[in-house]
GUDREN-63489 format. One record per residue (C-alpha): residue number from 1; chain; x, y, z. Coordinates in Angstrom, 2 decimals, decimal comma, m for minus. Example, Ala and Ser with C-alpha at 12.3 -4.5 7.8 and 13.67 -1.06 7.14 Angstrom:
<atoms>
@seq->1	mol->A	X->12,30	Y->m4,50	Z->7,80
@seq->2	mol->A	X->13,67	Y->m1,06	Z->7,14
</atoms>
This chain:
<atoms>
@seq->1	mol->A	X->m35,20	Y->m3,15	Z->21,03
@seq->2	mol->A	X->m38,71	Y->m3,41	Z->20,85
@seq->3	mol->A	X->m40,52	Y->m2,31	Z->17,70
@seq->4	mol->A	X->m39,60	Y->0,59	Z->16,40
@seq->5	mol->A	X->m41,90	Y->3,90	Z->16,78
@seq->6	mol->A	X->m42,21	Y->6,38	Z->14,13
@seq->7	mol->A	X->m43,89	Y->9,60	Z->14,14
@seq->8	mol->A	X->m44,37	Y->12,87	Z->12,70
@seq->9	mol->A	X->m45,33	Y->16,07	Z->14,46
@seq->10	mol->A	X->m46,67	Y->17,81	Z->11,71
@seq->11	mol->A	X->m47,26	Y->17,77	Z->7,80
@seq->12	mol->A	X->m47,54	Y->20,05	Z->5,02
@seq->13	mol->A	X->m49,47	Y->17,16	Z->2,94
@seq->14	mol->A	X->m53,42	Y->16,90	Z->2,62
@seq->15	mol->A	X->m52,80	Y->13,30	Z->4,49
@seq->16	mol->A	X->m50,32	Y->10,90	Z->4,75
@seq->17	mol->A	X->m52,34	Y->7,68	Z->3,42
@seq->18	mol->A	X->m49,68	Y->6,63	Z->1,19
@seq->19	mol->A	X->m46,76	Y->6,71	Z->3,98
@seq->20	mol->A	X->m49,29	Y->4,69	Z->6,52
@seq->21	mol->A	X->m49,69	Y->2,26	Z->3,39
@seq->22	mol->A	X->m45,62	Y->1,70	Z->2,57
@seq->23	mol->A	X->m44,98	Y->1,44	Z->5,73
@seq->24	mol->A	X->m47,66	Y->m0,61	Z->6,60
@seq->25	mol->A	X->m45,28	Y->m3,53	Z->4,81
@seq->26	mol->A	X->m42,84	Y->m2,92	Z->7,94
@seq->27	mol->A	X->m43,07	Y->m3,65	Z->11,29
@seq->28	mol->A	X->m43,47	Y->m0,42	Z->12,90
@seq->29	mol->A	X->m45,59	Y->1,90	Z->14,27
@seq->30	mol->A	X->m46,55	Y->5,22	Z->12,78
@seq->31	mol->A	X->m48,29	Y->7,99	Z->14,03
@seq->32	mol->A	X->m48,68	Y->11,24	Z->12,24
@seq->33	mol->A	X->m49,43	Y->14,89	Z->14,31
@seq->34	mol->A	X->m50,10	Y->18,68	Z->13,92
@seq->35	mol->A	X->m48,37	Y->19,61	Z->16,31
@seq->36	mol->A	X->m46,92	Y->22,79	Z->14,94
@seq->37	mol->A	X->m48,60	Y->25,29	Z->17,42
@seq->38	mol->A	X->m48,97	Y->22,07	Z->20,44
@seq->39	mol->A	X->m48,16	Y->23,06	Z->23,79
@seq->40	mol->A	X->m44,82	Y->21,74	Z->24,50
@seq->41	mol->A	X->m45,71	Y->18,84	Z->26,72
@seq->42	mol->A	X->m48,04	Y->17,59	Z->24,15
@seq->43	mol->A	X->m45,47	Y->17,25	Z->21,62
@seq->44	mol->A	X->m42,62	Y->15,95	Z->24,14
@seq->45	mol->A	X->m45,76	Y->13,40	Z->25,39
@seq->46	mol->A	X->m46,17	Y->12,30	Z->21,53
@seq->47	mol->A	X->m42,13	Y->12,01	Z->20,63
@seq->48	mol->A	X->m40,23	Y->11,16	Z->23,84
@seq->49	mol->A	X->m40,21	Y->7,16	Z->23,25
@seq->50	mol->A	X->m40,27	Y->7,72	Z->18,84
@seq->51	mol->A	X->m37,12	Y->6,09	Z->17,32
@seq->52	mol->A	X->m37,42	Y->8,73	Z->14,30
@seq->53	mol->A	X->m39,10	Y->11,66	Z->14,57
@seq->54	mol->A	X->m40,40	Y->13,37	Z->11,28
@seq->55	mol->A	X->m40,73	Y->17,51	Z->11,47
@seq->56	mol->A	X->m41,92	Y->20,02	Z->9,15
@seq->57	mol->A	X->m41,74	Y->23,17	Z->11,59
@seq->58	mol->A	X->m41,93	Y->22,06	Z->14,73
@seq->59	mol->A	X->m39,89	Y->23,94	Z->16,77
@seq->60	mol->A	X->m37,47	Y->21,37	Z->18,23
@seq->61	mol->A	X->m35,94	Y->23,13	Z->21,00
@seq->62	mol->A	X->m33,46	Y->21,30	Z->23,28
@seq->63	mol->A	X->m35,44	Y->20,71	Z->26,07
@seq->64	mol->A	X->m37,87	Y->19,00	Z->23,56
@seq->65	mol->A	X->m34,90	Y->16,89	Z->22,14
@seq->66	mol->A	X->m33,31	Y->16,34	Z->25,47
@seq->67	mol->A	X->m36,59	Y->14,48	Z->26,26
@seq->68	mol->A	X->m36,04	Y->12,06	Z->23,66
@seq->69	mol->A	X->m35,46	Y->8,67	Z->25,35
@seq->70	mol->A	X->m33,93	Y->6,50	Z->22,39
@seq->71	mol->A	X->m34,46	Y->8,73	Z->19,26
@seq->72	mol->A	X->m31,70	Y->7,65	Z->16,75
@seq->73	mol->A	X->m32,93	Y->10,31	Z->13,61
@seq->74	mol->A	X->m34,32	Y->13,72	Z->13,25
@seq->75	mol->A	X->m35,87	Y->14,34	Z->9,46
@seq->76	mol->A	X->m36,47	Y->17,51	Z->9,02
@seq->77	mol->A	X->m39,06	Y->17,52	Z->5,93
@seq->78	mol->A	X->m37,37	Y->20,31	Z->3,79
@seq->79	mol->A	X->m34,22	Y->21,82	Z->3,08
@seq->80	mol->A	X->m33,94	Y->24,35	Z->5,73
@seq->81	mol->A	X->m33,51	Y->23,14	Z->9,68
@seq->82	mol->A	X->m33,41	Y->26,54	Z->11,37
@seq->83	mol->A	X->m36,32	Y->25,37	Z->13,50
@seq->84	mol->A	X->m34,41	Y->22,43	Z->15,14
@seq->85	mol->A	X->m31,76	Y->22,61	Z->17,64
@seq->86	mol->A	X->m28,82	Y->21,46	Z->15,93
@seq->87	mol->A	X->m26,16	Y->21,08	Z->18,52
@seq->88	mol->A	X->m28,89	Y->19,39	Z->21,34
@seq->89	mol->A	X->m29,20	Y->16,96	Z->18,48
@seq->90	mol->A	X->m25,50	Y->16,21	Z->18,04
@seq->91	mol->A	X->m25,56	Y->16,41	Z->22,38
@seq->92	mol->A	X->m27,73	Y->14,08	Z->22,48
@seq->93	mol->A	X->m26,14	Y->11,60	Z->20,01
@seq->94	mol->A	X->m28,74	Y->12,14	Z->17,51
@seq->95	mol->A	X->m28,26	Y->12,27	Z->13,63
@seq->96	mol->A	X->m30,47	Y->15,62	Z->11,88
@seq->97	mol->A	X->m31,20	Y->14,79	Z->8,28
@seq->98	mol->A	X->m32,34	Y->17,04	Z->5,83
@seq->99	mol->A	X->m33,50	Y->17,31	Z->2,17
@seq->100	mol->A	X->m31,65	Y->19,44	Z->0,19
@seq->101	mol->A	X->m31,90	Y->17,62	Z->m3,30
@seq->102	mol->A	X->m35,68	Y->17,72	Z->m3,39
@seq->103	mol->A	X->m37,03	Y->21,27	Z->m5,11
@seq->104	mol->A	X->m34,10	Y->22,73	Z->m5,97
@seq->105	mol->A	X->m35,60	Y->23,45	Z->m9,62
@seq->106	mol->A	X->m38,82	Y->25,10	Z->m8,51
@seq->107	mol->A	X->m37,22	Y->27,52	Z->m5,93
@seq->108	mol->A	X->m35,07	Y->28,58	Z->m8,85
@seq->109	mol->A	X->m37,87	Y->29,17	Z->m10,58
@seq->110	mol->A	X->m39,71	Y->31,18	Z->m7,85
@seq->111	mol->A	X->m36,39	Y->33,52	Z->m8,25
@seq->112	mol->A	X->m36,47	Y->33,57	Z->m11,67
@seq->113	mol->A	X->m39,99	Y->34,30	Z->m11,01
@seq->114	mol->A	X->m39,75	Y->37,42	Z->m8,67
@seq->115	mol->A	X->m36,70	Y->39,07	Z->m10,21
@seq->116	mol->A	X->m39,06	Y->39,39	Z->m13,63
@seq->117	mol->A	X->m41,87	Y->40,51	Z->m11,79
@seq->118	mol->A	X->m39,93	Y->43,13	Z->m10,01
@seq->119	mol->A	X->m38,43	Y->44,07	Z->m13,49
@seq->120	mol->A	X->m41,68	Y->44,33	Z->m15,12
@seq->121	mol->A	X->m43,78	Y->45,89	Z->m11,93
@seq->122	mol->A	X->m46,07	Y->42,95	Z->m12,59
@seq->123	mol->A	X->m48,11	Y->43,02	Z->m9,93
@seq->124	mol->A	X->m48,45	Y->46,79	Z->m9,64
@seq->125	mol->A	X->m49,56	Y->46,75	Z->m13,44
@seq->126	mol->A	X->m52,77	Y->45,11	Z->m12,21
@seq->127	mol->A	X->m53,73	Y->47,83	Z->m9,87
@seq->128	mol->A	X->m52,75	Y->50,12	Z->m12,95
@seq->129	mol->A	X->m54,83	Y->47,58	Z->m15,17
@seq->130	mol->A	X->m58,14	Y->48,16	Z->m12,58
@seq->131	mol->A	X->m57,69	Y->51,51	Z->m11,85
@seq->132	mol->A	X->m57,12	Y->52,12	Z->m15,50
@seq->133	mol->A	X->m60,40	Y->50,42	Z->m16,29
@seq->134	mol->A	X->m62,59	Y->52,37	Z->m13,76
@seq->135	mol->A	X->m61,66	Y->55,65	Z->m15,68
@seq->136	mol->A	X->m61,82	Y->54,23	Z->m18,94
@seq->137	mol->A	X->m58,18	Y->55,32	Z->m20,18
@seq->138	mol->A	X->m55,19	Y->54,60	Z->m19,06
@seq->139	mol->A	X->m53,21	Y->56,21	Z->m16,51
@seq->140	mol->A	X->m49,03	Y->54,42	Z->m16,62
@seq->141	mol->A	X->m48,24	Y->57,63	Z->m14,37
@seq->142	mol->A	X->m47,42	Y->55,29	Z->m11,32
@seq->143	mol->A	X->m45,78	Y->52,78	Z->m13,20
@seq->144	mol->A	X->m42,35	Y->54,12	Z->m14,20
@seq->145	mol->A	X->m39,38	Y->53,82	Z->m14,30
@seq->146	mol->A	X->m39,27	Y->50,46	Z->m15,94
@seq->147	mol->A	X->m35,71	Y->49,51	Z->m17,55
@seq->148	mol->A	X->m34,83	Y->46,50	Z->m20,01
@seq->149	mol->A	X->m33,62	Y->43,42	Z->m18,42
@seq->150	mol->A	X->m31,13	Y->43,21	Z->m21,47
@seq->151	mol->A	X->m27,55	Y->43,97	Z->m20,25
@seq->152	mol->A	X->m28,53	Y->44,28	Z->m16,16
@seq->153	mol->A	X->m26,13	Y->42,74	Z->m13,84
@seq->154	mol->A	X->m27,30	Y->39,97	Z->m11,71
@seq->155	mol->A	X->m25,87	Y->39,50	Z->m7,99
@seq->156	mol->A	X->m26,35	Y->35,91	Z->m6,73
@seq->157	mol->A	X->m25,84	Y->35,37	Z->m2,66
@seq->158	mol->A	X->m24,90	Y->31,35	Z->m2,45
@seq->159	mol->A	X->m24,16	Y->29,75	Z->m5,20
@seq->160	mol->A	X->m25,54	Y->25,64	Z->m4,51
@seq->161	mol->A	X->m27,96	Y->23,65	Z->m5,61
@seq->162	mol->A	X->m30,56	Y->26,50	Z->m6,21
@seq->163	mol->A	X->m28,06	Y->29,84	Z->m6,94
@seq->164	mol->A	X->m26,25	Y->27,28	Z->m8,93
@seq->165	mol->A	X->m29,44	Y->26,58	Z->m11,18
@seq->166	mol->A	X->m30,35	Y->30,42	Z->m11,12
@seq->167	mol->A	X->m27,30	Y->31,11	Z->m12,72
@seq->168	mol->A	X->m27,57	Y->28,68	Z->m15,11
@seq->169	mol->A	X->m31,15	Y->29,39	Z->m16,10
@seq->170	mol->A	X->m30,71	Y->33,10	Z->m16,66
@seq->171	mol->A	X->m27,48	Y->32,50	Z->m18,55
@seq->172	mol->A	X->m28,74	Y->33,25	Z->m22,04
@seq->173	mol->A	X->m30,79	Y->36,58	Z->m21,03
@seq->174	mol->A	X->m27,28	Y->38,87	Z->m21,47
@seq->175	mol->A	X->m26,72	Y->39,49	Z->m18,36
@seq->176	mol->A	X->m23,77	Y->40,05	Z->m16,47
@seq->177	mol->A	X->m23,52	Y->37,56	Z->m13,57
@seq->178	mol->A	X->m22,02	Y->38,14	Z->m10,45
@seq->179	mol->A	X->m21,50	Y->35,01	Z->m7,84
@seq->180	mol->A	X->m20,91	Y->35,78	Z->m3,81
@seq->181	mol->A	X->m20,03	Y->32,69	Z->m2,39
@seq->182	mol->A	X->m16,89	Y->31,81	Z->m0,24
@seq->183	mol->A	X->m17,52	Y->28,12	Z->0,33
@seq->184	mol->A	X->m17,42	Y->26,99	Z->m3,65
@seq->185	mol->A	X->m15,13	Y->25,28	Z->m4,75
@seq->186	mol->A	X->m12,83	Y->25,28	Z->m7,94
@seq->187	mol->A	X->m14,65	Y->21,87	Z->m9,15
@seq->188	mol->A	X->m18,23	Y->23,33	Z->m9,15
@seq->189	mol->A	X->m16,79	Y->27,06	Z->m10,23
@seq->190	mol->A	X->m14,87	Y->25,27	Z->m13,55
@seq->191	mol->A	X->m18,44	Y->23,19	Z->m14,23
@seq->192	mol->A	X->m20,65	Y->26,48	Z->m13,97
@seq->193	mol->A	X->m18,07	Y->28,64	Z->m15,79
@seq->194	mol->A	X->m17,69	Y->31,27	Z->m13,11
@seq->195	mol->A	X->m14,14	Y->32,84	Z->m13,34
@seq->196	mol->A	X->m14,38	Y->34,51	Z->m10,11
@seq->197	mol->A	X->m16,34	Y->35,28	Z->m6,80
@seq->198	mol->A	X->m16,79	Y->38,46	Z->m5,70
@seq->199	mol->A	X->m17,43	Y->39,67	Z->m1,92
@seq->200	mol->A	X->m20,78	Y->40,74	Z->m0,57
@seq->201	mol->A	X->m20,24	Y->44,55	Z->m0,95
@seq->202	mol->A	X->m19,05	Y->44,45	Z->m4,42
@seq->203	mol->A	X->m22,22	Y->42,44	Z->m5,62
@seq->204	mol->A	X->m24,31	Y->44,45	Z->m3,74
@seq->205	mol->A	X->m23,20	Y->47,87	Z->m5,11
@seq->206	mol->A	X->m22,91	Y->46,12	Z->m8,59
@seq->207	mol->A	X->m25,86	Y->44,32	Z->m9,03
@seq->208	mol->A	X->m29,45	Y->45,68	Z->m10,53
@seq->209	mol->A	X->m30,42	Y->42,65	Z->m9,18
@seq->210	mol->A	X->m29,88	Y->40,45	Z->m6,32
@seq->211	mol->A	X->m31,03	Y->36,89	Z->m5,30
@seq->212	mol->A	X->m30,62	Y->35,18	Z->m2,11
@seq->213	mol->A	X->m29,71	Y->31,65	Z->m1,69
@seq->214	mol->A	X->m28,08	Y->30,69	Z->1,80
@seq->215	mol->A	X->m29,19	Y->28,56	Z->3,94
@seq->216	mol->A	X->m30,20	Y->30,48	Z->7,69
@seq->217	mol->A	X->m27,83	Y->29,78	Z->10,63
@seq->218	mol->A	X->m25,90	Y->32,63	Z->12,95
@seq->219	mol->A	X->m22,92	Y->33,98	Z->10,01
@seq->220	mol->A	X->m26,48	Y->34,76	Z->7,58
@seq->221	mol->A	X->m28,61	Y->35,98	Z->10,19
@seq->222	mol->A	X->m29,51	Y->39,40	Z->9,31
@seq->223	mol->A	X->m26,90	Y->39,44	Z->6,49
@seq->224	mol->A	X->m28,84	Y->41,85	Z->4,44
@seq->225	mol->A	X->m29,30	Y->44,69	Z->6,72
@seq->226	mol->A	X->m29,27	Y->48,67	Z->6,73
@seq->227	mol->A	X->m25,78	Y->48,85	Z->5,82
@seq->228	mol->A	X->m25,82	Y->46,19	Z->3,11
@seq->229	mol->A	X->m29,35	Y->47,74	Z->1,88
@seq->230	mol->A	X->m27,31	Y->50,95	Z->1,46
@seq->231	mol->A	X->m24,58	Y->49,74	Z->m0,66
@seq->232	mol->A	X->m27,13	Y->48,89	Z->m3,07
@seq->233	mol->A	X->m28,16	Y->51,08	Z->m6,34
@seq->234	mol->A	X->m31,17	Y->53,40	Z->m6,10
@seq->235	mol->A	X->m32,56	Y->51,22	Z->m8,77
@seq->236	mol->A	X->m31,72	Y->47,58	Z->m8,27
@seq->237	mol->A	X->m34,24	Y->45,30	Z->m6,43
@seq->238	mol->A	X->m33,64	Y->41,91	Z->m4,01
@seq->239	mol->A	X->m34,87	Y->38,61	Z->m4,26
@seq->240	mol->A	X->m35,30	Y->36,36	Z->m1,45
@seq->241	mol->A	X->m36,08	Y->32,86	Z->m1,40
@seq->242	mol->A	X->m33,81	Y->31,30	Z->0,96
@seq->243	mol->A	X->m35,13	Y->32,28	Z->4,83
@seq->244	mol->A	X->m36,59	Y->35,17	Z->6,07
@seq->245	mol->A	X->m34,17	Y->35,72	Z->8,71
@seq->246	mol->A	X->m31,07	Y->36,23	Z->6,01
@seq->247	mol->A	X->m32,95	Y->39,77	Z->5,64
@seq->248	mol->A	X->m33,59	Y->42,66	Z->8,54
@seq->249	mol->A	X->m37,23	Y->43,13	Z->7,40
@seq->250	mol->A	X->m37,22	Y->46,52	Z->9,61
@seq->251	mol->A	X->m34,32	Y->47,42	Z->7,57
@seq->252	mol->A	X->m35,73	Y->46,33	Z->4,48
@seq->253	mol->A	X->m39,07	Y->48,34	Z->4,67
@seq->254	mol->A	X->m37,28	Y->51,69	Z->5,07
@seq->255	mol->A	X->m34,91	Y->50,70	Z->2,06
@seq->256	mol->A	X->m38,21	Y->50,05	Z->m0,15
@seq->257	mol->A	X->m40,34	Y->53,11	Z->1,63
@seq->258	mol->A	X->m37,01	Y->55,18	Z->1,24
@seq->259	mol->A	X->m36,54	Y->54,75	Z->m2,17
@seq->260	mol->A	X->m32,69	Y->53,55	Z->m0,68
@seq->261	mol->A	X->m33,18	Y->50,49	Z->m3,12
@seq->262	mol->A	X->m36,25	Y->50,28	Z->m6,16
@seq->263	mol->A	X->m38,02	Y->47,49	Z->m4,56
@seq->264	mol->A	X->m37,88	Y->43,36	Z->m3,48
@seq->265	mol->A	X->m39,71	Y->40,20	Z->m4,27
@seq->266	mol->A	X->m39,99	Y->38,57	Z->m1,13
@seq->267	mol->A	X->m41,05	Y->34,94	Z->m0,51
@seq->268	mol->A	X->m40,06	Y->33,97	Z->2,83
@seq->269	mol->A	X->m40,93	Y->35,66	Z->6,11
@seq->270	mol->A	X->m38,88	Y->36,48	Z->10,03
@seq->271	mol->A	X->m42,89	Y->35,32	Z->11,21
@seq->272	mol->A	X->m44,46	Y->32,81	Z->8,85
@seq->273	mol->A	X->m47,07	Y->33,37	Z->8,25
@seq->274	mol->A	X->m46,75	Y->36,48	Z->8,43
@seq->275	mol->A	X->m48,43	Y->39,12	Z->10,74
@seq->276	mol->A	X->m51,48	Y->40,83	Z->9,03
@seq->277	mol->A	X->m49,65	Y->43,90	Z->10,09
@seq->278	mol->A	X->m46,50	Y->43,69	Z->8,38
@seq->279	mol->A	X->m45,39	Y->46,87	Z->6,60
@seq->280	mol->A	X->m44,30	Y->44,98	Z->4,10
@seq->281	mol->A	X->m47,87	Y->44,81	Z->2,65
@seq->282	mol->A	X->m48,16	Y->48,31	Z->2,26
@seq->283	mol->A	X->m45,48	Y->48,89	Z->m0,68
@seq->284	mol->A	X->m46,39	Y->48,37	Z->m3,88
@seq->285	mol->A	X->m42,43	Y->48,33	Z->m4,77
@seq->286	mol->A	X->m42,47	Y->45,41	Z->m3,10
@seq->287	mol->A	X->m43,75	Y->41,63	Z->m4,44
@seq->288	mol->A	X->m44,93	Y->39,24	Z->m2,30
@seq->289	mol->A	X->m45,59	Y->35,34	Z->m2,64
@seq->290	mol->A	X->m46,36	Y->32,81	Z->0,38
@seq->291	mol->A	X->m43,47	Y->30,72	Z->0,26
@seq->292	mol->A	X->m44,16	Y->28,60	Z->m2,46
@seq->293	mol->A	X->m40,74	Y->28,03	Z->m3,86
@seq->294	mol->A	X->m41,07	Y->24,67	Z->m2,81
@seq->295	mol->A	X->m44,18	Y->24,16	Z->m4,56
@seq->296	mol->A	X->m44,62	Y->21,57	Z->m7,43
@seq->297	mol->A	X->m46,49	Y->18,19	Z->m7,55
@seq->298	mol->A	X->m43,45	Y->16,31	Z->m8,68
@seq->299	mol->A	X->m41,35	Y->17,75	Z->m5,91
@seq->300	mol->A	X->m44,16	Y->17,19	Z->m3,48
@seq->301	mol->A	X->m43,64	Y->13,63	Z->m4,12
@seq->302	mol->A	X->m39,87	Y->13,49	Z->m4,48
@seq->303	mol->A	X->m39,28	Y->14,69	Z->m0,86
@seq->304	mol->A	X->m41,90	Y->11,88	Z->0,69
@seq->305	mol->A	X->m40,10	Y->9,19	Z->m1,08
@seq->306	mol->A	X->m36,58	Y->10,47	Z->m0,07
@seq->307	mol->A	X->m37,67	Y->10,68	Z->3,12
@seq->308	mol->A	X->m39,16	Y->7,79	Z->3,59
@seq->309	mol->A	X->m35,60	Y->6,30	Z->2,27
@seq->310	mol->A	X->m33,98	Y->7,81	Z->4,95
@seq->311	mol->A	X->m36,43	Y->5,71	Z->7,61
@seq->312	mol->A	X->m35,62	Y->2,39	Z->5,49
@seq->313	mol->A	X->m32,18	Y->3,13	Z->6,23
@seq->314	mol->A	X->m32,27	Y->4,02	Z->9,86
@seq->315	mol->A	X->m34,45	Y->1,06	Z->10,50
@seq->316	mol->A	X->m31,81	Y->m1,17	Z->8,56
@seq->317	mol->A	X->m28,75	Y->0,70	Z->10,70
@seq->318	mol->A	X->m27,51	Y->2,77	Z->8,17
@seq->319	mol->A	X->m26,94	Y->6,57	Z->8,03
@seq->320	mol->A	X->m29,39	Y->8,63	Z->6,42
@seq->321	mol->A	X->m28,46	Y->10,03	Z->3,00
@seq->322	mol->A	X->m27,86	Y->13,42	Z->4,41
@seq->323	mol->A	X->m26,58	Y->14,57	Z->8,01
@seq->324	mol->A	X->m26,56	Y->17,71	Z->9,01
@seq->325	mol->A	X->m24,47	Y->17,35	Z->11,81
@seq->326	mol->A	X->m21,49	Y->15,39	Z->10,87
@seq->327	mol->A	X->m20,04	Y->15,79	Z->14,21
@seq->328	mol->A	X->m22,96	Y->13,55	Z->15,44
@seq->329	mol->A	X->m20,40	Y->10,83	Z->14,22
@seq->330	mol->A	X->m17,90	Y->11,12	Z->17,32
@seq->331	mol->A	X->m20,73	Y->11,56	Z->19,82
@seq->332	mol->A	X->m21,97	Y->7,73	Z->18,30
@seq->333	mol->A	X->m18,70	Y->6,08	Z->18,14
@seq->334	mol->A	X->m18,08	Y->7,57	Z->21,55
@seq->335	mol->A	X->m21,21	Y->5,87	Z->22,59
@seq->336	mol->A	X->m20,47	Y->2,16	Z->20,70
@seq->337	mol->A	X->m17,47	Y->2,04	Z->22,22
@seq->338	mol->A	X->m19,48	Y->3,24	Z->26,12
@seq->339	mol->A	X->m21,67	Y->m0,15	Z->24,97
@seq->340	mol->A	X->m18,87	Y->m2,31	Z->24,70
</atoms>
């Protein structure tokens, strides 16, 4: 094998100086893209002979990754890996890695965030705050109802690295805490204290408020939609910082405009960016952030470390430190034994 090629089709960073300098010690080659919105023979021209290709949200679709000539690893730079094919990469005998373990803190955060500003109409109370200080007196009139936090029951969808962390974090505010999950285990359910899980309807009619954290794939597609959005108290409000697509927006605008739910702090988008036009931004029930549960300097620099460990190790012939598609596995040895 000649030397190996590595390159990434687009980046999140303001440059990627210190990568080109670490890996400057190896003998590579690295070439860093935005190809993001790159017609799709640009991007195939840039990646097709790469032996690890870096993505942030490309879309790799399988006719992209079936054009891969001797690709061993696909890093997808994040937790989330909606955007990439994953059974063309397990087809094509090539490992997905993501990482899961690198902001976990800061999206609970962003939750935590959102489910106080929704409590405490936040943002709203600025346009209360201006309007307010045109007339010179104050005018709350649009501002009610507003209930104490105190003794509220909390619904959280997914219970991992992030719901996990949300329920800790919000586990001296007296709250009641309800957990949906069906793939914990008794291990992580015993270290968390959680007696019980509950199913999606019962937190959802239970719950003043609810917090989504699942990961986006075709069983959480849409798993919030008009019938779920129904189920829900008049007054409760949902969180959502996993993927857009674990929420019908349609669905969800008519719940908020309705007055079928009391409002939702959203932070992750069907579109991203979004559309200019989405009805979203004309509810005032409704708070809005740009995806920025990621967002922290230390994690910015914890996920281009780890994933620059996961190139050390697929240069040195060793699996990354997470694979998304396990299955990949058979499809390899299959291939080994092919070599022989």
């Amino acid at each position: 094998m000649g030397t190996p090629k590595i390159v990434v089709t687009d980046y999140i960073e303001p440059d990627l100086d210190w990568e080109v300098e670490q890996l400057a010690k190896r003998d590579v080659v690295f070439e860093c893209h935005q190809l993001k919105l790159a017609p799709k023979q640009e991007l195939i021209d840039h990646i097709r002979d790469a032996d690890i290709v870096i993505v942030n949200m490309t879309p790799m679709t399988p006719d992209v990754i079936e054009s891969l000539e001797r690709c061993q690893l696909i890093i997808r730079h994040g937790i989330g890996y909606d955007n990439v094919d994953l059974a063309a990469c397990t087809k094509a005998g090539i490992r997905l890695s993501n990482v899961p373990d690198y902001c976990p803190e800061e999206v609970a955060e962003q939750a935590i965030a959102l489910i106080f500003a929704c409590a405490r109409r936040l943002f709203l109370g600025r346009s209360i705050l201006e309007k307010s200080s045109e007339k010179g007196q104050w005018d709350f009139s649009h501002l009610e109802p507003v209930y104490r936090f105190s003794g509220k029951t909390l619904g959280i969808i997914g219970c991992g690295r992030i719901g996990s962390r949300v329920y800790r974090k919000l586990g001296g505010f007296d709250l009641r805490r309800l957990v949906c999950d069906p793939y914990i285990d008794e291990r992580r359910m015993g270290a968390l204290g959680i007696d019980r899980t509950y199913d999606l309807e019962t937190v959802l009619r239970e719950s003043d408020f609810v917090t989504l954290h699942t990961p986006l794939n075709d069983e959480t597609f849409h798993m919030i939609d008009e019938p779920q959005l129904r189920v829900m108290k008049d007054t409760a409000y949902i969180v959502n910082t996993s993927r857009g697509g674990v929420i019908n927006t349609e669905a969800l605008v008519t719940a908020c405009r309705e007055g079928w739910i009391a409002g939702a702090g959203i932070d992750v988008y069907e579109q991203e960016p979004p559309s200019p036009e989405l009805e979203l931004f004309e509810l005032d029930n409704v708070t809005l952030a740009p995806h920025l549960g990621w967002c922290s300097e230390e994690a910015g620099w914890d996920i281009r470390e780890k994933i620059l460990e996961d190139v050390y190790r697929c240069l040195e012939g060793r699996p990354p430190r997470f694979t998304v598609n396990e299955d990949v596995e058979e499809v390899l040895a299959g291939k080994a034994y092919r070599d022989v």
